[in-house]
DRENPA-3360 file (N, C-alpha, C; in nm, 2 decimals, always signed):
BEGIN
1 = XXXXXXXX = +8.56/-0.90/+6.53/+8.69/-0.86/+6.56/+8.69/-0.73/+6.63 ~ +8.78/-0.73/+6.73/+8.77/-0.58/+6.81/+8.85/-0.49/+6.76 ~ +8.89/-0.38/+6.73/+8.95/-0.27/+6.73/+9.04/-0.24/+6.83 ~ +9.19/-0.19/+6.73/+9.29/-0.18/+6.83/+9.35/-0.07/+6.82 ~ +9.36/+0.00/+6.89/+9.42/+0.17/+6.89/+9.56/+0.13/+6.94 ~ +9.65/+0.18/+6.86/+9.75/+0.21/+6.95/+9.83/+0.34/+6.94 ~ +9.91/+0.43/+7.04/+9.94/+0.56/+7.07/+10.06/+0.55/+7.16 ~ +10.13/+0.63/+7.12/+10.28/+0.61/+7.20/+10.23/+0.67/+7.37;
9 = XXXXXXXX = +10.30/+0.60/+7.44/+10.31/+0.62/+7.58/+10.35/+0.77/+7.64 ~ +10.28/+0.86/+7.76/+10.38/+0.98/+7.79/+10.56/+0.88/+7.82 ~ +10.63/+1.05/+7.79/+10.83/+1.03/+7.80/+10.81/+0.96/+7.91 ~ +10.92/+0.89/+7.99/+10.92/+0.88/+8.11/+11.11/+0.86/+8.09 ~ +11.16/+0.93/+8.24/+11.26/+0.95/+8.24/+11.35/+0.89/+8.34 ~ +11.46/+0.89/+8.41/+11.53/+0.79/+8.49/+11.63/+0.91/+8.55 ~ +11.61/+0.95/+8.68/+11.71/+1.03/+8.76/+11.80/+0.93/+8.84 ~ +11.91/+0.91/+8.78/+12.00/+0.85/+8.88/+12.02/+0.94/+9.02;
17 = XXXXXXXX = +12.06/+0.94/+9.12/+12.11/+1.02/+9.23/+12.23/+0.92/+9.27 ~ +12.25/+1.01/+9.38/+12.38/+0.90/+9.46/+12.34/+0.81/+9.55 ~ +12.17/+0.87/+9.59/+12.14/+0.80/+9.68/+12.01/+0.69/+9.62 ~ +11.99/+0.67/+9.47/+11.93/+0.59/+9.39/+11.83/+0.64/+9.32 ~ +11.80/+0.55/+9.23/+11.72/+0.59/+9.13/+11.56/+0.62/+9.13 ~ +11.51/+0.77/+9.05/+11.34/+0.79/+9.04/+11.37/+0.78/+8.92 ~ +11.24/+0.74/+8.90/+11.16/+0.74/+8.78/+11.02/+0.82/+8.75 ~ +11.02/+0.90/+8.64/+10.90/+1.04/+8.60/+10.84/+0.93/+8.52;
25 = XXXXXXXX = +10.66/+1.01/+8.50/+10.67/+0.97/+8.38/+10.55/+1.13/+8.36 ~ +10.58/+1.19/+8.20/+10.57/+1.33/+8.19/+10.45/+1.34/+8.09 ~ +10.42/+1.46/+8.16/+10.28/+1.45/+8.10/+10.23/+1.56/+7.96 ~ +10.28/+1.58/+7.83/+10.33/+1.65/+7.74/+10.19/+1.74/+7.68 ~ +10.08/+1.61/+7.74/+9.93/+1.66/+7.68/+9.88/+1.77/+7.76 ~ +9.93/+1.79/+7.88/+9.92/+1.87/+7.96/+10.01/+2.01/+8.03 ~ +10.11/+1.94/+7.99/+10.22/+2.11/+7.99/+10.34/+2.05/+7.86 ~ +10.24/+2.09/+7.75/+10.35/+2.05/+7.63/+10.48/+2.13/+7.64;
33 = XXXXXXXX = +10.49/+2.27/+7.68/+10.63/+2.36/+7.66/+10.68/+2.35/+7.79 ~ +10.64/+2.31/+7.89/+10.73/+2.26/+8.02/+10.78/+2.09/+8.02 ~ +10.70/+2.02/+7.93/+10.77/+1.91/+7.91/+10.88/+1.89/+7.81 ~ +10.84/+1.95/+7.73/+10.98/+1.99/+7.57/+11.10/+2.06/+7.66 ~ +11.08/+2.16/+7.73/+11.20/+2.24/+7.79/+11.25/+2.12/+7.88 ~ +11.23/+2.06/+7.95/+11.27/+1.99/+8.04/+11.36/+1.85/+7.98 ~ +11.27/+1.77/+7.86/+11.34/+1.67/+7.79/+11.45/+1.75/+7.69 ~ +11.48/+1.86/+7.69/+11.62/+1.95/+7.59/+11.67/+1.96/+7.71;
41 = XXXXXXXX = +11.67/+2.01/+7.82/+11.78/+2.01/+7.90/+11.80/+1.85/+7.94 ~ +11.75/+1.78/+7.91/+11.77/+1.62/+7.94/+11.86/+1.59/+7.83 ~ +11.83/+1.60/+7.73/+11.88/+1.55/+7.59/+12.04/+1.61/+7.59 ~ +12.02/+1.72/+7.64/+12.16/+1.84/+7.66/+12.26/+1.73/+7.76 ~ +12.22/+1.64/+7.81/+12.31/+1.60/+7.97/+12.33/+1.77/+8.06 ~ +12.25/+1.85/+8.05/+12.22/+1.93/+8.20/+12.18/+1.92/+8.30 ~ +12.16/+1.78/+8.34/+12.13/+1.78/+8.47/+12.31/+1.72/+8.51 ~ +12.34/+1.64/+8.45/+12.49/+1.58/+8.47/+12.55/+1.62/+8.59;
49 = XXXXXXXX = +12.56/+1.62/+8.70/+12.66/+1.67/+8.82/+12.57/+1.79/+8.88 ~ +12.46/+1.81/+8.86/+12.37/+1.90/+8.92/+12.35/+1.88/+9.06 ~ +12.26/+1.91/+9.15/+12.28/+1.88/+9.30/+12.14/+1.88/+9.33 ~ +12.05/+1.80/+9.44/+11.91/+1.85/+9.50/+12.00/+2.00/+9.61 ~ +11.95/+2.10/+9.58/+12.04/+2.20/+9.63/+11.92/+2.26/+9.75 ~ +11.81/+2.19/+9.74/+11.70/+2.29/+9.87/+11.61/+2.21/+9.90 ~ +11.59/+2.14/+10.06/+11.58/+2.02/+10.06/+11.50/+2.04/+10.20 ~ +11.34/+2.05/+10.21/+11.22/+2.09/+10.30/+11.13/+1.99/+10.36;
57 = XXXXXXXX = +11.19/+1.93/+10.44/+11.14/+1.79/+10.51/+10.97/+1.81/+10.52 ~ +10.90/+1.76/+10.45/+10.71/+1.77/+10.47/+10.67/+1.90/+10.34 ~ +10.76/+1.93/+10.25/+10.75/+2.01/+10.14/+10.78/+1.97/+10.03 ~ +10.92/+1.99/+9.99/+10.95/+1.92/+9.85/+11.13/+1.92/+9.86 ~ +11.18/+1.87/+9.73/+11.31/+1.87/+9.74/+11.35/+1.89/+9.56 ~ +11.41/+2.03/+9.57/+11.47/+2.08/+9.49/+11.61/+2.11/+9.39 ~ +11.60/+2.08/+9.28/+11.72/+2.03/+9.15/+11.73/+2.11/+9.09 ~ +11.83/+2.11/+9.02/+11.89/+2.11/+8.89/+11.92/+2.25/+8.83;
65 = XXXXXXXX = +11.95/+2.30/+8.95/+12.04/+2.46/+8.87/+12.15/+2.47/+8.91 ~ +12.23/+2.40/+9.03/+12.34/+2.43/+9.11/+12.44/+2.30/+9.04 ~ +12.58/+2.33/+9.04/+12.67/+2.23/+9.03/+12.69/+2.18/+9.17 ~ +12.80/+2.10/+9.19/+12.84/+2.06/+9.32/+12.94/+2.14/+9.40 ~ +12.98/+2.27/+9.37/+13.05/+2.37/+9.38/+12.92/+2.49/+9.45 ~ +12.80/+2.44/+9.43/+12.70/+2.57/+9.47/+12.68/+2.70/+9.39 ~ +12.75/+2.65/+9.27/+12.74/+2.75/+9.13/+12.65/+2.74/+9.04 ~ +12.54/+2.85/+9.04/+12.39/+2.81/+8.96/+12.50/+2.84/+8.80;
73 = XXXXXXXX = +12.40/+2.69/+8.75/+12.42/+2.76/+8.58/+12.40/+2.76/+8.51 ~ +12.41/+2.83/+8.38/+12.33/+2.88/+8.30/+12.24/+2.83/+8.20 ~ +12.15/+2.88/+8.16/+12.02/+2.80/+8.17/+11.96/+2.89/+8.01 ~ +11.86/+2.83/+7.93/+11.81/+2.87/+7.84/+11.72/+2.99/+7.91 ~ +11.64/+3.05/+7.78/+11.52/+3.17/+7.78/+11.44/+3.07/+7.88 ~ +11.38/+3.19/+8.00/+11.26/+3.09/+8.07/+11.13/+3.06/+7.98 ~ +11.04/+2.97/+8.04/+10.94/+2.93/+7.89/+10.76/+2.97/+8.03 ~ +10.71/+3.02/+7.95/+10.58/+3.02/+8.00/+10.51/+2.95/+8.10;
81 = XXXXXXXX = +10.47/+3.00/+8.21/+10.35/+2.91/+8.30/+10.30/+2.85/+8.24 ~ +10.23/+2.74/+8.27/+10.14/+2.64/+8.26/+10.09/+2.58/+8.35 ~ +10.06/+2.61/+8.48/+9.98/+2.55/+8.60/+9.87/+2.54/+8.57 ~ +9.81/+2.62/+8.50/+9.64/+2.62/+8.49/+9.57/+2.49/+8.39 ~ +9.68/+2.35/+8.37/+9.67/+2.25/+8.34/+9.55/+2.14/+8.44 ~ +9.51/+2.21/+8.50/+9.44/+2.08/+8.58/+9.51/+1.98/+8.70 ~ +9.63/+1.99/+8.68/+9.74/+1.87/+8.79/+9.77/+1.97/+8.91 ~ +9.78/+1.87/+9.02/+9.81/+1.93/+9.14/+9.89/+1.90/+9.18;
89 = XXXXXXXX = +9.97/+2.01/+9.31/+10.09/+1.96/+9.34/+10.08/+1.87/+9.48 ~ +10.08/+1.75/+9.42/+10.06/+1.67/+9.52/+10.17/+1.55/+9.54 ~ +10.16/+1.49/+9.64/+10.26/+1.40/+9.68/+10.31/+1.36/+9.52 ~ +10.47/+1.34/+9.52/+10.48/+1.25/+9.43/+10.52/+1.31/+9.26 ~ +10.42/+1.48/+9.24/+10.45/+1.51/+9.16/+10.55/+1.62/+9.14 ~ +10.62/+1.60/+9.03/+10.73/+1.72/+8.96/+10.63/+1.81/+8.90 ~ +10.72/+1.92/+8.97/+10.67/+2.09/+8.90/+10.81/+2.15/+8.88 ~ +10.76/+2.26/+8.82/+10.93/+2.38/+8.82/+10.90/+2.47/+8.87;
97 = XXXXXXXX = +11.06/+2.48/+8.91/+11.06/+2.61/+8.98/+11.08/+2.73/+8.94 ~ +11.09/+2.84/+8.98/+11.07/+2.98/+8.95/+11.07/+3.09/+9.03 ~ +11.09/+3.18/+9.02/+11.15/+3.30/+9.05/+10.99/+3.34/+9.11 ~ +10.99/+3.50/+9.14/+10.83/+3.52/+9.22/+10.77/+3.58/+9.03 ~ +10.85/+3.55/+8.92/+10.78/+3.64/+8.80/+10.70/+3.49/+8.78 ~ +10.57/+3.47/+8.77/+10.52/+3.35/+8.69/+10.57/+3.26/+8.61 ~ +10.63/+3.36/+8.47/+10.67/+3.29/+8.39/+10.85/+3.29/+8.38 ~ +10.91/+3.25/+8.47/+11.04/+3.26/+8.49/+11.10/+3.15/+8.52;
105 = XXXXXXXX = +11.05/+3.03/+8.49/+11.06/+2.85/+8.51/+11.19/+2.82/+8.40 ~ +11.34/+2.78/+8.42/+11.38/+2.74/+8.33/+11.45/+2.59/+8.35 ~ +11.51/+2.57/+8.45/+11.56/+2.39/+8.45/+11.58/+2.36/+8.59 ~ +11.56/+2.43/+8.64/+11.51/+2.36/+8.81/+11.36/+2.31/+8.83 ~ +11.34/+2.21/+8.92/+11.27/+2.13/+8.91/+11.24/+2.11/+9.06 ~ +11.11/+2.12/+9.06/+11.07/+2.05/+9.24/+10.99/+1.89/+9.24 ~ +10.99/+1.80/+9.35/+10.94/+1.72/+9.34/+10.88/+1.70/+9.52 ~ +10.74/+1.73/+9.47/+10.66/+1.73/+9.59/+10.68/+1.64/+9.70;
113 = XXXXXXXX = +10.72/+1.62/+9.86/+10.69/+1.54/+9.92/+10.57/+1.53/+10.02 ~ +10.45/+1.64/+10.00/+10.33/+1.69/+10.09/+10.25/+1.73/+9.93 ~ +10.11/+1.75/+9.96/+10.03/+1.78/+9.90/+10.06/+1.93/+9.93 ~ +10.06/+1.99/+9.81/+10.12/+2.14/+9.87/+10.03/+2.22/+9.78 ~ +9.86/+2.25/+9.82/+9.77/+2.31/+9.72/+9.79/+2.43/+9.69 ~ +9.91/+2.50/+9.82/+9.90/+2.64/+9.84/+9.96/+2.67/+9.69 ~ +10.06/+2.55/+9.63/+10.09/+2.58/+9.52/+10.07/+2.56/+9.36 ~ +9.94/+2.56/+9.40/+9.79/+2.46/+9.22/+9.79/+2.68/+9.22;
121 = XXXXXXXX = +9.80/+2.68/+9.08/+9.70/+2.74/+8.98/+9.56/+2.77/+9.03 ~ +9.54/+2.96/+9.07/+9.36/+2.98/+9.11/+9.33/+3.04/+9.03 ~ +9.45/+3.16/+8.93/+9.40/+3.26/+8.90/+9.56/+3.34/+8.80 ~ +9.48/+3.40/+8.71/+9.60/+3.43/+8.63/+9.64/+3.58/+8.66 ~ +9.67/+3.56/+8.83/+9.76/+3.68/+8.85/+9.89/+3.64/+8.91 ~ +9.95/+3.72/+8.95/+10.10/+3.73/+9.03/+10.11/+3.64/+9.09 ~ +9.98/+3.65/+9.22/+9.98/+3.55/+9.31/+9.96/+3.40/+9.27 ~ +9.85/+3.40/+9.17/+9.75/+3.33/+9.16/+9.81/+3.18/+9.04;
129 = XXXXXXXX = +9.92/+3.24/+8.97/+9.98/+3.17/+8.86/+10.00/+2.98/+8.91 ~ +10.09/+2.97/+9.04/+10.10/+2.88/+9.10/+10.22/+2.83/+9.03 ~ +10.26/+2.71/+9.02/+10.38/+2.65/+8.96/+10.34/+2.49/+8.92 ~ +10.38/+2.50/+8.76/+10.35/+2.40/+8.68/+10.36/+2.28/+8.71 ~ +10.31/+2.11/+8.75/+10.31/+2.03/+8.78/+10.30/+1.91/+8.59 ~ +10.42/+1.92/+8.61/+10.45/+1.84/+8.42/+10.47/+1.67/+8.43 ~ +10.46/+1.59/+8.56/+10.49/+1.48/+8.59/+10.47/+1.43/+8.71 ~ +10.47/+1.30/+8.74/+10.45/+1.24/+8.86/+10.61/+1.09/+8.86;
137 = XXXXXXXX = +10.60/+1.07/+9.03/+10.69/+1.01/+8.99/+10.63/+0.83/+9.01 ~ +10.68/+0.76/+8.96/+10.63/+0.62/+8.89/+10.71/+0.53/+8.97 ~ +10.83/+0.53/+9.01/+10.89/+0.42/+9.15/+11.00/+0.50/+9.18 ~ +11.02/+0.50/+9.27/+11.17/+0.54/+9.37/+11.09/+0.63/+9.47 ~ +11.00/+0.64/+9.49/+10.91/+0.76/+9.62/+11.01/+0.75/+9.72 ~ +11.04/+0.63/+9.75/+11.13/+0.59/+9.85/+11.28/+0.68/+9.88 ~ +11.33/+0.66/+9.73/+11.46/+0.74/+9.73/+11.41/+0.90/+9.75 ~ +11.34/+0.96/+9.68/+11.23/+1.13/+9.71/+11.27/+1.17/+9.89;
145 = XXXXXXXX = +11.17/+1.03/+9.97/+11.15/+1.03/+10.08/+11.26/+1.08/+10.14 ~ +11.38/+0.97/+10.10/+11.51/+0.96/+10.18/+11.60/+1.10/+10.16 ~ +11.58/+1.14/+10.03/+11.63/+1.27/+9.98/+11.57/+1.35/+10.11 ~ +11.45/+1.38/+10.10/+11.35/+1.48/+10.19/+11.40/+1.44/+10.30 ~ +11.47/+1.35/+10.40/+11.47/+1.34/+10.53/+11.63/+1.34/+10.58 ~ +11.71/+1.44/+10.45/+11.86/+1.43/+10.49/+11.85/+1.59/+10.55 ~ +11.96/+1.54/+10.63/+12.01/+1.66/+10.76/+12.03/+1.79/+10.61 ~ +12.04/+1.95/+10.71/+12.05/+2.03/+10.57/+12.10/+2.13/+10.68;
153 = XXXXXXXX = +12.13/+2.23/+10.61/+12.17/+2.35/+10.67/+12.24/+2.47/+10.61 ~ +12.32/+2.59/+10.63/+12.39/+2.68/+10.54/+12.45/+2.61/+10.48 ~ +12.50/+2.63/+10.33/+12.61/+2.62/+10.31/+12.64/+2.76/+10.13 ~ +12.72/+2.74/+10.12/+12.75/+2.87/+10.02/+12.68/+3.01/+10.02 ~ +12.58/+3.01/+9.92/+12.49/+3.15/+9.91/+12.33/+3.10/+9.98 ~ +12.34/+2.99/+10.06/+12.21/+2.94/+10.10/+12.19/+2.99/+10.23 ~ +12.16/+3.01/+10.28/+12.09/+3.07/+10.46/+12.02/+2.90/+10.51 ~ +12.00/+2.82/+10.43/+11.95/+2.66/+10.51/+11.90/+2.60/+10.38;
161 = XXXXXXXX = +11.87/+2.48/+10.44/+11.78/+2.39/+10.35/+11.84/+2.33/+10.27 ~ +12.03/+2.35/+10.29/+12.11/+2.23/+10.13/+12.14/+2.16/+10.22 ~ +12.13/+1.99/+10.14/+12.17/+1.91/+10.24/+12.35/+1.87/+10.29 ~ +12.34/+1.85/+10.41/+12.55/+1.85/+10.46/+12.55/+1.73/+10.37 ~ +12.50/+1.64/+10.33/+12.57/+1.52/+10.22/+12.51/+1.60/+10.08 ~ +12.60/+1.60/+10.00/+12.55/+1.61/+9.86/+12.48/+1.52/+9.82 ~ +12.37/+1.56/+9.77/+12.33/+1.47/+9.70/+12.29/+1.52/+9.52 ~ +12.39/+1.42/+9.45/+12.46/+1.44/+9.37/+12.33/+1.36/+9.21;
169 = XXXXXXXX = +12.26/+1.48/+9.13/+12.20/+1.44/+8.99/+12.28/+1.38/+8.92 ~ +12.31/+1.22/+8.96/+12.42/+1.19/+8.81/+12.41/+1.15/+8.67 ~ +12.28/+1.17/+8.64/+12.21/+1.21/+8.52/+12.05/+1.18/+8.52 ~ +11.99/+1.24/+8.43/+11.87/+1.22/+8.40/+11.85/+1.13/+8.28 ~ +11.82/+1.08/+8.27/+11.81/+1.01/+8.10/+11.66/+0.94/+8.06 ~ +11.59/+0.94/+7.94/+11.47/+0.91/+7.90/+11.45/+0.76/+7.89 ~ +11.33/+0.69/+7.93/+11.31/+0.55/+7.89/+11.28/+0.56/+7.81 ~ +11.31/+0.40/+7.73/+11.23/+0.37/+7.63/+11.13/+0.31/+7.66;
177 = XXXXXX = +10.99/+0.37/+7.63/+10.84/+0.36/+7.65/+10.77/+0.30/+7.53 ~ +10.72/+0.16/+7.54/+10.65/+0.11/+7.46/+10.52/+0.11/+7.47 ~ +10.46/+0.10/+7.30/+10.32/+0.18/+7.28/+10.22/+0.10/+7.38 ~ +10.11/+0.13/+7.43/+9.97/+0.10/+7.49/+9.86/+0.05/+7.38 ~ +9.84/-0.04/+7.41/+9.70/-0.07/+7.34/+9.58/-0.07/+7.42 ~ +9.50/-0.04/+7.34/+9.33/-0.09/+7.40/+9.30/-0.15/+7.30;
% end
C-alpha cells in the first residue's frame, strides 16, 4: 500500500477587472508577511473599485492604492521586505510595490509583464533590497497583456503612464483550493 500525504494547496485568488478576469496563486512559504498583508487587504474588500493606476507597456502594470477618482487610500502599517525569497520578477509574476524605503510595501501591487531582473533581490542594502515577488499568475496572462497594451497618459497627480480607459479592480476575492495529494 502506498502512502498518501496530503497538505493544503498555496491561496489562490480571482481579480475581476473590467477588462476580465486573473487569477494568482500565492506563495505564503515564501513571503509569509507579504502574503498575509495582501490576503487582509483581500478579506477587507480593499481592492473594491481600486484602479490599475500605472500602466508600462514591456514592464509591468500597477494596482491597488488609487480609487477611480485618482485618490490614493489609506492603507495599513507598511510590512517588511522580503525579496531575498529566491523568486524572480519575471513574466507573469506579482510583487509589491513600494516607495524608494525597502520596507515601505503596503497594498499596491505590480504584475510583471517583462522579466524585470533589475528588480530580484542582490543585497541587503538601499539599492540592493529589490521588491518582493509573493505570486505568479495562473490564467488570464491574456487580460495582464491587454491591461499592459492600453493607451495611457497624464491624468490627475500622474505626469503619464494611467491608462485614458479606466481600468476598473472590481474585486479581488480568494478561491477555494483543494488539497494535493501524492
Amino acid at each position: 500500500m502506498l502512502g498518501t500525504s496530503v497538505w493544503a494547496a498555496n491561496p489562490t485568488v480571482e481579480i475581476r477587472t473590467n477588462l476580465g478576469t486573473i487569477q494568482l496563486e500565492l506563495y505564503p512559504d515564501k513571503a509569509p508577511k507579504t502574503v498575509e498583508n495582501f490576503l487582509n487587504y483581500v478579506k477587507d474588500s480593499y481592492y473594491s473599485g481600486t484602479i490599475f493606476h500605472r500602466v508600462i507597456p514591456d514592464f509591468m502594470i500597477q494596482g491597488g492604492g488609487f480609487d477611480q477618482n485618482l485618490a490614493q487610500k489609506p492603507t495599513r502599517q507598511p510590512i517588511e521586505n522580503e525579496a531575498a525569497n529566491g523568486l524572480k520578477n519575471n513574466i507573469g509574476t506579482i510583487a509589491m510595490a513600494r516607495t524608494s524605503d525597502p520596507h515601505s510595501a503596503s497594498s499596491q501591487f505590480f504584475i510583471n509583464v517583462a522579466n524585470n531582473n533589475f528588480l530580484d533581490y542582490t543585497a541587503p542594502t538601499l539599492r540592493g533590497y529589490g521588491y518582493t515577488v509573493f505570486g505568479k499568475v495562473t490564467a488570464g496572462m491574456e487580460i495582464v497583456n491587454r491591461i499592459a497594451a492600453t493607451p495611457t497618459g497624464a491624468k490627475g497627480p500622474f505626469a503619464s503612464d494611467v491608462p485614458q480607459d479606466m481600468v476598473v479592480i472590481e474585486h479581488i476575492k480568494p478561491l477555494a483550493a483543494p488539497a494535493r495529494a501524492q
